[in-house]
C-alpha positions as CSV (number, residue, x, y, z in Angstrom):
1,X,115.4,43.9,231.0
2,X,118.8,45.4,229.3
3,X,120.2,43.0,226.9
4,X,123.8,41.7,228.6
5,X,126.6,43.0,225.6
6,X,129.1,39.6,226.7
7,X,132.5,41.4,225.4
8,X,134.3,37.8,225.8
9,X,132.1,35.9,223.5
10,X,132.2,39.0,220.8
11,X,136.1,39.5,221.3
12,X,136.2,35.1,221.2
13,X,134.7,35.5,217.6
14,X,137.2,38.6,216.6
15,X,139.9,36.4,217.9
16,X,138.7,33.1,215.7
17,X,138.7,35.8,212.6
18,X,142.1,36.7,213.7
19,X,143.4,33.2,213.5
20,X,142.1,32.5,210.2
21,X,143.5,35.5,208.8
22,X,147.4,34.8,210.5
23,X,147.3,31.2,208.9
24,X,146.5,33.1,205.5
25,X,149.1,35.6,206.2
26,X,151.4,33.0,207.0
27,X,150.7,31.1,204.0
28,X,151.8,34.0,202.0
29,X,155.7,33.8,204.0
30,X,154.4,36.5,206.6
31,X,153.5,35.6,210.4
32,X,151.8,38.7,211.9
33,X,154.9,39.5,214.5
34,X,154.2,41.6,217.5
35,X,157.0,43.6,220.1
36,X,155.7,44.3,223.9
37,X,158.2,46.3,225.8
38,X,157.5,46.3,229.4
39,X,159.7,49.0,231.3
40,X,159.3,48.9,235.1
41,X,158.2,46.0,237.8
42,X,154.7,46.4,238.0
43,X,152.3,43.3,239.2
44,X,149.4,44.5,236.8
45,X,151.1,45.6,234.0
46,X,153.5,42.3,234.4
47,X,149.4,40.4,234.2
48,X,148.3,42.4,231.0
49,X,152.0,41.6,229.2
50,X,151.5,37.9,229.6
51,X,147.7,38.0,228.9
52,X,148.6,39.4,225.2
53,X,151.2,37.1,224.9
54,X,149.1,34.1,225.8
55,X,146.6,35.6,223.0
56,X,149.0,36.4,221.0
57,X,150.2,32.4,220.7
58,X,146.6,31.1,220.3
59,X,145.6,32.6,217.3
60,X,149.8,32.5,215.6
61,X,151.2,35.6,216.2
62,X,154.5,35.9,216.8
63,X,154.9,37.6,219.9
64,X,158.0,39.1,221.1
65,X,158.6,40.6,224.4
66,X,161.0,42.6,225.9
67,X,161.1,43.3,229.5
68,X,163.5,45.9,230.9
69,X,164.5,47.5,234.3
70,X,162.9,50.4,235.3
71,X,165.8,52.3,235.5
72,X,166.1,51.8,231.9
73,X,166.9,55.5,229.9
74,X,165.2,57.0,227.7
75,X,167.7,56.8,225.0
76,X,167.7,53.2,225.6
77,X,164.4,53.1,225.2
78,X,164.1,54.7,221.5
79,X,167.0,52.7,220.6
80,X,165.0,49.6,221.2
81,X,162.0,50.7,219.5
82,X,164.5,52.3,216.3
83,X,165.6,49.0,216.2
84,X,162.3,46.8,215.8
85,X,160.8,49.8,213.4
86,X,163.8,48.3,211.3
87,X,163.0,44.3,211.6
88,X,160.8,43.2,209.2
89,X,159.4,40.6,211.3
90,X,157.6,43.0,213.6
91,X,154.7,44.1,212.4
92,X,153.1,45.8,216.0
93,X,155.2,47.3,218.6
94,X,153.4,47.7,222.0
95,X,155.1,49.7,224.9
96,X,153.0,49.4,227.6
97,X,152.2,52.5,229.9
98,X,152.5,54.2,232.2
99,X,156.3,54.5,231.6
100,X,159.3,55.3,234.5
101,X,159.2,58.8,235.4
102,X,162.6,59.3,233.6
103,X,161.3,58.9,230.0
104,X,158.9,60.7,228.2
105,X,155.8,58.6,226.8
106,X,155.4,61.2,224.0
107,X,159.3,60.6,222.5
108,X,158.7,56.9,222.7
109,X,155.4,57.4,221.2
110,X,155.9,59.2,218.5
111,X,159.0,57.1,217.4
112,X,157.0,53.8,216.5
113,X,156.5,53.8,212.8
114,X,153.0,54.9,212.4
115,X,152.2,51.5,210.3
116,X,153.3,49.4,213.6
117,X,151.7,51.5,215.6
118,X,148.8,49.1,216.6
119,X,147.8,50.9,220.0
120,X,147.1,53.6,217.4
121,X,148.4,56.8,219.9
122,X,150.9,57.7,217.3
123,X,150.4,61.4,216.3
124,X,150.1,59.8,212.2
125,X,147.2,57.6,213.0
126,X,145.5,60.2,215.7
127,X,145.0,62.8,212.6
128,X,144.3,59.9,210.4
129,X,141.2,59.1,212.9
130,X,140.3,62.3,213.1
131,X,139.9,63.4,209.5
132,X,138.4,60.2,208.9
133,X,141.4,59.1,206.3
134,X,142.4,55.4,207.7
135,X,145.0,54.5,210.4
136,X,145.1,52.2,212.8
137,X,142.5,52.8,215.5
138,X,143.4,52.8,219.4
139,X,141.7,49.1,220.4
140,X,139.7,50.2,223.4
141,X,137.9,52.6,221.4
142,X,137.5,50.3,218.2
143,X,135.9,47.6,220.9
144,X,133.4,50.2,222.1
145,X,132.3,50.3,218.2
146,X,132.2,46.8,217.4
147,X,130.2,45.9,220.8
148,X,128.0,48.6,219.8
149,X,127.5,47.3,216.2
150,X,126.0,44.2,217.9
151,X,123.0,45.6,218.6
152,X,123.0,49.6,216.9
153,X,122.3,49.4,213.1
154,X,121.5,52.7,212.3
155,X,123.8,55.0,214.1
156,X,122.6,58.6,211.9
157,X,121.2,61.1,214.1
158,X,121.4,59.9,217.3
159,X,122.7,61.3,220.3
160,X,126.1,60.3,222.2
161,X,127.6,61.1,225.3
162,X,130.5,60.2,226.4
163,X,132.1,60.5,229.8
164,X,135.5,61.6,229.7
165,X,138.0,62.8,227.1
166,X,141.4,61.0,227.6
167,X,143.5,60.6,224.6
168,X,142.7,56.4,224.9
169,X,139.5,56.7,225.0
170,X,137.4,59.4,225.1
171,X,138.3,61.4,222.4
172,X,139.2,58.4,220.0
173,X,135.7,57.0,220.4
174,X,134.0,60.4,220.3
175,X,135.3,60.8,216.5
176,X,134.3,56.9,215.9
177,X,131.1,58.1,216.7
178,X,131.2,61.6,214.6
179,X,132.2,59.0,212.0
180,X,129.0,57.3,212.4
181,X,126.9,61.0,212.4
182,X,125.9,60.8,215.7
183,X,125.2,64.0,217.4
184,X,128.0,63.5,219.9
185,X,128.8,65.5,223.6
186,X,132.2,64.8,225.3
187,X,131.9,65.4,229.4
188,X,134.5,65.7,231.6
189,X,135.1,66.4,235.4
190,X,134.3,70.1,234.9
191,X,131.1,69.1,232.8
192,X,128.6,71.0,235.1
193,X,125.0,69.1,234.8
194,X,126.5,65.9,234.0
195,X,123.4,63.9,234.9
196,X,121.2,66.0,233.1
197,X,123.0,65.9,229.8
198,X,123.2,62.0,230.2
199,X,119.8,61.8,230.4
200,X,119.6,62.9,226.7
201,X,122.1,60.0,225.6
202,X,120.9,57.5,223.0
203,X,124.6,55.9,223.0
204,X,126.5,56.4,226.5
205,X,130.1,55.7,226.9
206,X,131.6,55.6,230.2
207,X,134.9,55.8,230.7
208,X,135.6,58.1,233.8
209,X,137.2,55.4,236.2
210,X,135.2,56.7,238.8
211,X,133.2,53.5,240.1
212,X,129.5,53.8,240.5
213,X,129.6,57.5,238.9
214,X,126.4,57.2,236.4
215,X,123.4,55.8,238.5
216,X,120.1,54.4,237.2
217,X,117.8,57.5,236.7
218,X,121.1,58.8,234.9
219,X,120.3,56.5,232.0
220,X,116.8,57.1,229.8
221,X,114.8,54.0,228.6
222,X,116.4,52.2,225.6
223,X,119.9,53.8,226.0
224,X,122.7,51.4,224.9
225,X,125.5,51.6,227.5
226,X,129.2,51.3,227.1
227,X,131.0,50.8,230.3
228,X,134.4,51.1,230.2
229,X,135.5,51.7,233.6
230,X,137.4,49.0,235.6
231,X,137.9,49.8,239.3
232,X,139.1,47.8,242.4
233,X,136.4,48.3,245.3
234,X,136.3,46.2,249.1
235,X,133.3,46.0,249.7
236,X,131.5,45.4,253.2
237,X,132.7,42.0,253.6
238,X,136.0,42.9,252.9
239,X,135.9,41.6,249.1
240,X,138.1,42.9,246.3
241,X,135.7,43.0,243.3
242,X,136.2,44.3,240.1
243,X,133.0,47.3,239.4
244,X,132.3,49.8,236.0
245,X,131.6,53.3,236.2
246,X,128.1,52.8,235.7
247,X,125.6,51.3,238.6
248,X,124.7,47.7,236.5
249,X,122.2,46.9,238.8
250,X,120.4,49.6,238.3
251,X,119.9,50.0,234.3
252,X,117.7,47.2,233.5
253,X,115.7,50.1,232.1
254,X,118.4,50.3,229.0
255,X,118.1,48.2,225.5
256,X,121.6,46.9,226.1
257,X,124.6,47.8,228.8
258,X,128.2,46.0,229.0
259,X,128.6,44.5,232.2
260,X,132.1,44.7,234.2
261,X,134.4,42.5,233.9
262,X,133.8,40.3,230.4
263,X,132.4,43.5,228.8
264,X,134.9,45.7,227.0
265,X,137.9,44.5,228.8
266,X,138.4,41.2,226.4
267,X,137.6,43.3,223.4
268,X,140.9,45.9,223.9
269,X,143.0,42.8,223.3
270,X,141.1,41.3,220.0
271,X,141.3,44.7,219.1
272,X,145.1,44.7,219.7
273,X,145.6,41.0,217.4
274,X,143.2,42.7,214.8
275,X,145.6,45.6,214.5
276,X,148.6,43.4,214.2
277,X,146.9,41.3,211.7
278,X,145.9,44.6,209.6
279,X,149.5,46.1,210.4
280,X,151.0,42.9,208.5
281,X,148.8,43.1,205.7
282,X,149.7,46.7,204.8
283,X,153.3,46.4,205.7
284,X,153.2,43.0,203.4
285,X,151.5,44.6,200.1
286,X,153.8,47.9,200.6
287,X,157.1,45.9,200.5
288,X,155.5,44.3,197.4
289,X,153.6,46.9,195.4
């Protein structure tokens, strides 16, 4: 039977490390501060905003929100950001996405100092990750890793695949993994033999949002699997239910597998205090080297 990867008890432990590390920040004159700009009225988004500003209070970050129409412009926008680049009380800026049709998630991207860029999409930390140098590391993908470290202690050699190659995701865990020397394969929806090439998978990484895509006879004995997807189904008795991109039911065969939700869901937001605690640090020790 596939060992159950619980990403709430794992993110619950990264979240008690975070703690301990803001009250020894803060003892130094520096609470970890974080900035969350939420542009548009969107029920989810408006659910994920106060979920990391719940978190944020729990373990002592500052948190710092700023909620604005969704007619709000672009140069509005980049003002906002230019202006907490500039305060040295935030140490993470978060815009949440997706962003108003009107503004382009690139500009406002790239204009977050690198150093509070703790979603890690700026361009800076991107080539950092991908030449191996540092940065800070997109926290969906830096979950994956640490729920894999659980129960992976010897990552040389073996093969990855992962399913699909967004920017948040994909790609980002793909060079975690390169990191690691795994032999890795990225697959898409133009991948032709998908099921075939999974089958070869020591590490498998879903993150397609396709629910149910990756079935049982998908996944080889003693695979350790990642699911990342979240997806809305009804099922036949008219239920809402949140599902994965991977068939849970059906991989019992596998050493270990993330089950959906309280798999890699908590985890993005650990990751997200973790980077804000590491953001401070630097940003502390550069202002006084």
């Amino acid at each position: 039977m596939a060992k159950i990867i619980r990403g709430d008890v794992i993110a619950q432990l990264l979240s008690d490390q975070v703690r301990i590390d803001v009250q020894e920040l803060t003892a130094k004159g520096v609470r970890p501060g974080l900035a969350v700009i939420l542009v548009r009225d969107d029920p989810a988004s408006e659910i994920y905003v106060s979920r990391k500003t719940k978190l944020s209070a729990a373990v002592g970050i500052r948190s710092l929100e700023h909620r604005l129409p969704a007619l709000t412009t672009e140069d509005a926008l980049l003002a906002l950001v230019t202006r907490l680049n500039d305060d040295a009380d935030v140490h993470g800026i978060l815009v949440q996405l997706p962003l108003p049709k009107q503004i382009d998630s690139s500009k406002i991207l790239d204009r977050i100092r690198p150093e509070k860029d703790v979603d890690g999409f700026h361009p800076v930390n991107v080539g950092r990750l991908s030449t191996g140098t540092g940065g800070l590391i997109p926290c969906t993908p830096l979950g994956c890793m640490l729920l894999l470290d659980t129960v992976i202690s010897e990552y040389r050699g073996r093969n990855a695949v992962v399913i699909g190659k967004s920017n948040i995701v994909g790609k980002p865990v793909a060079l975690l993994l390169l990191e690691r020397e795994c032999t890795v394969t990225v697959t898409h929806i133009h991948t032709i033999g998908l099921p075939d090439i999974v089958r070869n998978a020591d590490i498998l990484i879903v993150a397609a949002g396709s629910p149910g895509l990756v079935r049982g006879d998908w996944v080889k004995p003693g695979a350790v699997v990642i699911d990342v997807g979240i997806n809305r189904v009804r099922g036949h008795d008219g239920i809402e239910r949140l599902v994965g991109d991977v068939v849970f039911d059906e991989i019992g065969h596998a050493k270990a597998i993330t089950p959906v939700p309280r798999g890699v869901g908590p985890m993005t937001i650990a990751c997200l205090l973790s980077n804000t605690v590491k953001a401070a640090r630097r940003l502390h020790v550069s202002t006084h080297s």
